[in-house]
C-alpha positions as CSV (number, residue, x, y, z in Angstrom):
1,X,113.3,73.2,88.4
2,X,116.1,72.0,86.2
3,X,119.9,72.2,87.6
4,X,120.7,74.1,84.4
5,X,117.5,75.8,84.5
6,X,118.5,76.9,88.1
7,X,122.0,77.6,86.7
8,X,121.0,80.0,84.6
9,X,119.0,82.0,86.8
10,X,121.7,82.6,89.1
11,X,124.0,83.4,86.5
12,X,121.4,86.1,84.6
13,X,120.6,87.4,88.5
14,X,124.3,87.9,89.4
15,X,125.1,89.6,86.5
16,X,122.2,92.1,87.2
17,X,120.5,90.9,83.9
18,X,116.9,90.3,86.2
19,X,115.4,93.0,88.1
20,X,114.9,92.6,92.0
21,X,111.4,91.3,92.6
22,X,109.8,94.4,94.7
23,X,109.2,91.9,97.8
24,X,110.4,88.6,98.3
25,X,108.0,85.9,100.3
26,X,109.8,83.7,101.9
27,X,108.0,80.0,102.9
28,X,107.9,79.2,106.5
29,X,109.7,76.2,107.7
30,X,111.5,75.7,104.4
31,X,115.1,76.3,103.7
32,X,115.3,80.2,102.3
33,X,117.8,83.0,101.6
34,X,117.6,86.6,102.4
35,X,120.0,89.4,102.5
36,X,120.6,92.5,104.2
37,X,122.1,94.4,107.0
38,X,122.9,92.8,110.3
39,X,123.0,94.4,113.4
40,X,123.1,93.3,116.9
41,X,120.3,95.0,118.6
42,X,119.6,95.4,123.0
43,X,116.2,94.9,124.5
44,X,114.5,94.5,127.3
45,X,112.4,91.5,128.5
46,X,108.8,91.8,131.3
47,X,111.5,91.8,133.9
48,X,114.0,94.5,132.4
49,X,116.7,92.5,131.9
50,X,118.7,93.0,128.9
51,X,118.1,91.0,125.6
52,X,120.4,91.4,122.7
53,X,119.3,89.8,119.3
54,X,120.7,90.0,115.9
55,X,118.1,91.8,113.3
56,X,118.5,91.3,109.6
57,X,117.3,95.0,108.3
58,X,116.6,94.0,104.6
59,X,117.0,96.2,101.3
60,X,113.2,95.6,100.1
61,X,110.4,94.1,102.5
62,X,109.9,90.2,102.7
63,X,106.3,88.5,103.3
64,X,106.1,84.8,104.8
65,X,103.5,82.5,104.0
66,X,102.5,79.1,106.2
67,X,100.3,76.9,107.6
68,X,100.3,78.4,110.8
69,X,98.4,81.7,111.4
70,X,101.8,83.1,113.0
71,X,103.7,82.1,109.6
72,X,101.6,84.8,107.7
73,X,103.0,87.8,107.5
74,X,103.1,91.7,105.1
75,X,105.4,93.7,104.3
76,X,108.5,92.7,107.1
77,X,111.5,95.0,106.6
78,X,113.5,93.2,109.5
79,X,113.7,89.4,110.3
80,X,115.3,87.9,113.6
81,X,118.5,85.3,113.4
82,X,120.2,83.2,115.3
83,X,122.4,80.0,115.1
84,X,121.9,77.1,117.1
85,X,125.6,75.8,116.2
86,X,128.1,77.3,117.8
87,X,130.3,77.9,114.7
88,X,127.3,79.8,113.4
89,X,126.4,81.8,116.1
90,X,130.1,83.1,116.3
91,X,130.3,83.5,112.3
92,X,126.9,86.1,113.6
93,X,128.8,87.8,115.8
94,X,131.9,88.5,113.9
95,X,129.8,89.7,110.6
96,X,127.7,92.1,113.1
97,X,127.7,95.8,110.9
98,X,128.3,94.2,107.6
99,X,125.5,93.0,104.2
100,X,125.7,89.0,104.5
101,X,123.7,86.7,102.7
102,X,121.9,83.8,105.1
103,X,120.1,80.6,104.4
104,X,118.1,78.9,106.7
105,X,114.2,78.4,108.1
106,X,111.8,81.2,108.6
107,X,108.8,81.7,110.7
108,X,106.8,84.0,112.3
109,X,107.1,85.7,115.7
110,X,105.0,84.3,118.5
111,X,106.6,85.4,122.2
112,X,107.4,89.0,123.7
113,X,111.1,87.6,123.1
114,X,111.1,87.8,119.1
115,X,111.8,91.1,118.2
116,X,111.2,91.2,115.0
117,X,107.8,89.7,112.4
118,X,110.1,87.0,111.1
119,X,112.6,85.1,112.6
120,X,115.0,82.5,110.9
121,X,117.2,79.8,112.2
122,X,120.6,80.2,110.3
123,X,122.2,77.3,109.2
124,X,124.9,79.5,106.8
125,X,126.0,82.9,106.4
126,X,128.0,84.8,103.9
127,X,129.2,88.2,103.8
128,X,128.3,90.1,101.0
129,X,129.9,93.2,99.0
130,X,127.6,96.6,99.1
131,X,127.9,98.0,95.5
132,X,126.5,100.6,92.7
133,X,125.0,98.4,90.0
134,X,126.4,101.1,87.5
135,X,130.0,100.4,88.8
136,X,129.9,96.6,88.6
137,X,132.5,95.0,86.1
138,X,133.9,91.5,85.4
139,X,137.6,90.9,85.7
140,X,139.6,87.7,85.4
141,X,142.3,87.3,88.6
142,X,145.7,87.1,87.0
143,X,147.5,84.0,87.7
144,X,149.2,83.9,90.9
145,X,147.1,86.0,92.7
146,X,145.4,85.1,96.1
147,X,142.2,86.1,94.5
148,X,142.5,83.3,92.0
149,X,143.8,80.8,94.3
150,X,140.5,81.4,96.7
151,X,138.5,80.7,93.8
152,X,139.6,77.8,92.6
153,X,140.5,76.0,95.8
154,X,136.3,76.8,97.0
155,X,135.4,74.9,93.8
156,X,138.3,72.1,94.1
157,X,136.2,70.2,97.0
158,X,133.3,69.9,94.6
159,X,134.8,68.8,91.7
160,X,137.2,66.2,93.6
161,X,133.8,64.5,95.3
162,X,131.8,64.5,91.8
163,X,135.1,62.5,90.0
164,X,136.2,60.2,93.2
165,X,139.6,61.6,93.2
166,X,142.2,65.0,93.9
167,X,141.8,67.3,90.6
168,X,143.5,69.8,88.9
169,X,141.6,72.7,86.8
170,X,142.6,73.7,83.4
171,X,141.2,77.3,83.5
172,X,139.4,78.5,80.0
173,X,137.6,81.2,82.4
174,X,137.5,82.7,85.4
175,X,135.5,85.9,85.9
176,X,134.6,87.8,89.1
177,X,131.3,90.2,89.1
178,X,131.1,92.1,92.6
179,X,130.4,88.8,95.0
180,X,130.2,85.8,91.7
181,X,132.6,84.5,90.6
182,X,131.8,82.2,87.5
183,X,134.5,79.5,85.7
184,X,134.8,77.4,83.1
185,X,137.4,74.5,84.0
186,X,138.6,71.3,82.1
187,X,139.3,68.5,84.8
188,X,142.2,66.5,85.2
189,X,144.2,64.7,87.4
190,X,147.3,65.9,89.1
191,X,150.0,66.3,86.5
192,X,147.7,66.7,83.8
193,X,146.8,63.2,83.8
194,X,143.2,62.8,82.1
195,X,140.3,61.2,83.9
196,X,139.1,57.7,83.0
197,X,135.7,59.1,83.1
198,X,134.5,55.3,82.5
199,X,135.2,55.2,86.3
200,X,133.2,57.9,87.9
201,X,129.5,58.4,88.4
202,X,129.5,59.6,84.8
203,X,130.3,56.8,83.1
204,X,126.6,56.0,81.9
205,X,126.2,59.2,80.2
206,X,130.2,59.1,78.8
207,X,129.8,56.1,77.4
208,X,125.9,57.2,76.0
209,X,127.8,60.6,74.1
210,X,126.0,62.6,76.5
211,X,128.9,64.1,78.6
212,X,131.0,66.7,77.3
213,X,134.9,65.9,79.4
214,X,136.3,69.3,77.8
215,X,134.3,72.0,79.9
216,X,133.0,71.8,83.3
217,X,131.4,75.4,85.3
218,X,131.2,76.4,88.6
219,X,129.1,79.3,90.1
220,X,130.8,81.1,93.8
221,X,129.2,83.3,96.0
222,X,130.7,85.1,98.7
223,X,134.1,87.1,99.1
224,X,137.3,85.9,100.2
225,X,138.0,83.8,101.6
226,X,134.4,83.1,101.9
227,X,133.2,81.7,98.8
228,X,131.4,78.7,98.6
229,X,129.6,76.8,95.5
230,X,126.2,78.4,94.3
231,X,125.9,75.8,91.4
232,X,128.3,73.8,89.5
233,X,127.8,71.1,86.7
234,X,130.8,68.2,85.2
235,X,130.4,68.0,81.7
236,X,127.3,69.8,80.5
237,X,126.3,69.6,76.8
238,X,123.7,72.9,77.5
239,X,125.2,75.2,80.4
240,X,124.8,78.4,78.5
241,X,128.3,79.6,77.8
242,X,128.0,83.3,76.5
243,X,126.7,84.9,80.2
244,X,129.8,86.0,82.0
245,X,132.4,86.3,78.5
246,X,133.4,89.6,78.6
């Protein structure tokens, strides 16, 4: 799949514009994301010694498909996760009671000590905002706000890696719908010195009339300060434009 065509999709998703699919199937040992509601959860093991695990109780049921017989699985409403890094495992335990958004590798339960039919080894986790699909509306953070500030500085990193250099955004747009956020920046250096695009990766497609320098978009999920980059693109000629205008 395309980056745009990717881009979209998200876009058209996040803005509610495509319905949930009524079960998502997930692909065992490949890098997925599922949401719900985590818990932290106490059982026992042969011995009766306590063993606590965090379970993912999703909003619609999940299937997994694999190679393995174990990696097959119907109609799972919970799934099993837990970090190997440290920094993950404690991001876990501090979003314990709260909707978050994970990424990482499924697979199917095989021992008395998995406690649910799919577990997943989390390499990221976002918290997510619960909300009425009939109450969602776009806003624009006024300048100066911390909102606004959060926003831009989660899409800064990106953009400062793709041109080689520190960046300053010339916002056009910036709206917020429940946990997006989507903008529409022009690029320049600190100042409001323009970039010599002629010496960035881009320079091929600059010099070929094939890179647009006056708009570049980012896509955030998350909620402060949590947001991180869902999908970006520098100087598009095709990202559709009209999706998050008021």
């Amino acid at each position: 799949m395309s980056a745009f065509r990717t881009f979209m999709i998200v876009m058209l998703v996040a803005l509610g514009l495509v319905p949930d699919a009524s079960a998502q199937c997930l692909q065992a040992e490949q890098d997925e994301y599922v949401e719900g509601m985590l818990g932290e959860h106490f059982f026992t093991d042969a011995a009766g010694r306590p063993e606590p695990a965090y379970i993912l109780r999703l909003s619609a049921p999940a299937c997994l498909n694999g190679e393995d017989e174990t990696d097959n699985v119907e109609n799972a409403r919970t799934i099993q996760i837990y970090g190997l890094d440290a920094s993950v495992d404690d991001s876990i335990s501090r979003l314990v009671g709260h909707s978050v958004r994970v990424s990482g590798e499924p697979f199917g339960a095989m021992t008395v000590h998995h406690h649910a039919p799919i577990l997943m080894e989390v390499s990221q986790i976002w918290p997510i905002q619960t909300r009425s699909s009939s109450s969602q509306q776009t806003f624009q953070p006024p300048r100066g706000s911390e909102l606004r500030a959060e926003l831009l500085d989660a899409a800064r990193l990106t953009f400062e890696e793709e041109t080689g250099g520190p960046i300053e955004f010339v916002v056009k747009r910036l709206n917020v719908l429940g946990d997006w956020a989507f903008g529409e920046v022009r690029l320049k250096r600190p100042g409001g010195v323009p970039i010599d695009w002629m010496r960035t990766i881009y320079s091929e497609d600059y010099a070929a009339g094939m890179f647009d320098p006056s708009g570049s978009f980012f896509l955030l999920h998350g909620a402060g300060p949590y947001w991180d980059v869902a999908e970006y693109a520098t100087g598009p000629t095709d990202v559709p434009l009209a999706l998050f205008q008021e």
